[in-house]
N, C-alpha and C positions, 0 to 999 in steps of 0.2 A: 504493500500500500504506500509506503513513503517513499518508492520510487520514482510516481508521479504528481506527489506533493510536493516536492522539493522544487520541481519546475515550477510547478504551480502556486507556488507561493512568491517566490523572486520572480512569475512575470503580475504579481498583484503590489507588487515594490515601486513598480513604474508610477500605475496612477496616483499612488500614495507621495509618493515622490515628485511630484508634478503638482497635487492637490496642496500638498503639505499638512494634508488630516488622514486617519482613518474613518472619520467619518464617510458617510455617502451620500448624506444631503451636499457634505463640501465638495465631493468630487465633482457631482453632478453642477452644482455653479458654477464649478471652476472651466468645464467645458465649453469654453465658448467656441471651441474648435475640437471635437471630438476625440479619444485618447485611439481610439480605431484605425484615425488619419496620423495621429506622430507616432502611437507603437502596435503598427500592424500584426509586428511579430506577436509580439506580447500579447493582442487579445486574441491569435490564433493560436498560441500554447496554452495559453489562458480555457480556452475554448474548450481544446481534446483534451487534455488534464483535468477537467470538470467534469467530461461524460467518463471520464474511465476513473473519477471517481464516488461517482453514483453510478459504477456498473452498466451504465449502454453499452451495447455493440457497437462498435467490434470488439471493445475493452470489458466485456461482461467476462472476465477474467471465474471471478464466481459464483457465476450463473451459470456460464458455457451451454445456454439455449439450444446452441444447434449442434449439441454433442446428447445432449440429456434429452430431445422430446420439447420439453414445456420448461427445463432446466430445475430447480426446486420447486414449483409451482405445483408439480406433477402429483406432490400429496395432497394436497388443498383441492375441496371445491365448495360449491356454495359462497357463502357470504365469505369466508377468510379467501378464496382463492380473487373475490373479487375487489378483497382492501390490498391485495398484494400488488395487484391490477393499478389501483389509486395510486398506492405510495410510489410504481413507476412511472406512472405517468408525472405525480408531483416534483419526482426528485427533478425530471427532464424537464418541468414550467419554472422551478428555483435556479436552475442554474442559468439557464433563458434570460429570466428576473434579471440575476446579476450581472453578465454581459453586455444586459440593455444599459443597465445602473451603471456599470464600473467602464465602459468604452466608448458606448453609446448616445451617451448625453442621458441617459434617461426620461425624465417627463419634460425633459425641453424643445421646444420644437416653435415655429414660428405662433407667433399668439397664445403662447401658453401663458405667460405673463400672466396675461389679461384676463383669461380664463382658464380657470385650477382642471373644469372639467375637460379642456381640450389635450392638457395637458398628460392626464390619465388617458386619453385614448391614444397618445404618441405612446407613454409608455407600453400598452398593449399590446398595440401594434407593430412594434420595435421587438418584446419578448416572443409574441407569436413565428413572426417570423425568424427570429432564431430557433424557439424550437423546432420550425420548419426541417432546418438545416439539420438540426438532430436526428430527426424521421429519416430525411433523404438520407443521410450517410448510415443510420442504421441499417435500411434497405438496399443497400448497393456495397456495402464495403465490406468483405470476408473477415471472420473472428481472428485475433488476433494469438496465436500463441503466447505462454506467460513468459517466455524467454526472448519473443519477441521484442514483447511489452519492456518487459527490463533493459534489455540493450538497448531502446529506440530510445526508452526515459532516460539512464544514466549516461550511454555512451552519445547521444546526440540533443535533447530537449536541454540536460542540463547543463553543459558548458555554451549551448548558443545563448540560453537565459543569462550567464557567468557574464559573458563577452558583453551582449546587448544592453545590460544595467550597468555596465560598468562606462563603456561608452554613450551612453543616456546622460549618463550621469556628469558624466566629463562635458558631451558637446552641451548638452542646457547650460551648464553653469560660464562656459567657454561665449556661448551665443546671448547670452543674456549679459552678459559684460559688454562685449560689443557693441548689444544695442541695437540686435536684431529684431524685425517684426516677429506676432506672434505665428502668422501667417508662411513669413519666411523660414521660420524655426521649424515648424509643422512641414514643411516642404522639403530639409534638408535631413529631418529624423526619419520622412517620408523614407527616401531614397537611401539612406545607410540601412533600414529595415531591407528592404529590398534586395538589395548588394549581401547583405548579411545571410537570406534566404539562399540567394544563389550560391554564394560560395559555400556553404554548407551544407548544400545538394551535391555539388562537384564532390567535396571531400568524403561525401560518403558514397557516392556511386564510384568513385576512384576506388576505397575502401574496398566495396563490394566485390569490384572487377580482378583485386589482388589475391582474393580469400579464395584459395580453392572450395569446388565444390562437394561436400561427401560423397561419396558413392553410395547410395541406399539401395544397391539391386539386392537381390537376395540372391542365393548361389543355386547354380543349376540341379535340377533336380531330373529323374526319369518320368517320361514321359508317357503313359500307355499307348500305343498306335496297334491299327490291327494287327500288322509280320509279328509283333509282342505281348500280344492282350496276357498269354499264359504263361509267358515267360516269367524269370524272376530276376530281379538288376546285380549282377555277380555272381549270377551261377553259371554263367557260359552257356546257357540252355535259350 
């Protein structure tokens, strides 16, 4: 489990570090330009380190759904098989919630000011459709192995999050002395996100192309064919 916490927590350092609260009514003020547009990276680790830690596929590590049938469901029916039903569905609208809240601007949106209820319906509509995103990737993206999961958490999530907070941290404080717009700033974290993605595709597709592959055949065995059906494999017969 602390495999994909550990990403997921250094990339929730950003908006905290940008807000200067852990608050979430502060974050959400402090977006007057989205945390989405300056750390891209960061609300997309942010993102799958949320569903693989409420268990979604592919990261339903365990659950393993499409190994088990119905996965532990499979005891339950009736009413407890359908609060098990609830509390998945809940965990995937909370984590929604907070993506909207912590990257998204949350309930800001043009004329929300003026009107608290308009406001509420951006935040809705902002969580729905991230959950969205949740359905769509559960439904198209193959379970993950837990060996997977571990390599992909320690040996790639969490030194780009290391790198990424470390240079956040440096260019804000760097741009901000300067005297750059907030606009401009947003535009130049834009594009090291970016850069940051790709070369740490390279480095691990490089990785990949180095590591031999197992051999998983299995070793040849006898075969029955008709000249053989009564034969027996080592009698000469």
């Amino acid at each position: 489990l602390i495999s994909y916490e550990v990403p997921m927590v250094l990339s929730l350092i950003i908006p905290v570090m940008l807000s200067g609260s852990l608050s979430m009514n502060r974050m959400v003020l402090n977006q007057d330009i989205w945390y989405v547009a300056y750390a891209p990276l960061a609300a997309f680790i942010f993102f799958i380190t949320s569903i693989a830690e409420v268990g979604r596929a592919p990261f339903d590590l365990t659950e393993a759904e499409s190994e088990l049938v119905a996965g532990f469901n499979i005891e339950y029916s009736g009413l407890k098989f359908g609060m098990f039903y609830v509390a998945d569905f809940l965990h995937s609208f909370t984590i929604s919630l907070l993506v909207s809240v912590i990257f998204l601007g949350g309930w800001r949106g043009p004329g929300a000011e003026a009107s608290p209820l308009l406001g509420f319906v951006y935040l809705i509509v902002k969580t729905s459709l991230v959950n969205f995103l949740i359905i769509i990737e559960r439904a198209s993206l193959p379970r993950f192995r837990i060996d997977q999961m571990m390599d992909f958490t320690w040996k790639v999530l969490t030194p780009v999050m290391l790198v990424l907070l470390v240079l956040t941290a440096l260019l804000e404080k760097l741009m901000i002395m300067v005297g750059m717009t907030p606009w401009l700033r947003t535009g130049v974290m834009f594009v090291l996100n970016i850069v940051l993605l790709f070369a740490s595709d390279s480095i691990v597709r490089a990785h990949l192309a180095r590591r031999p592959r197992p051999d998983v055949r299995g070793k040849e065995r006898p075969v029955a064919r008709p000249e053989n059906f009564f034969s027996q494999p080592g009698s000469g017969a």
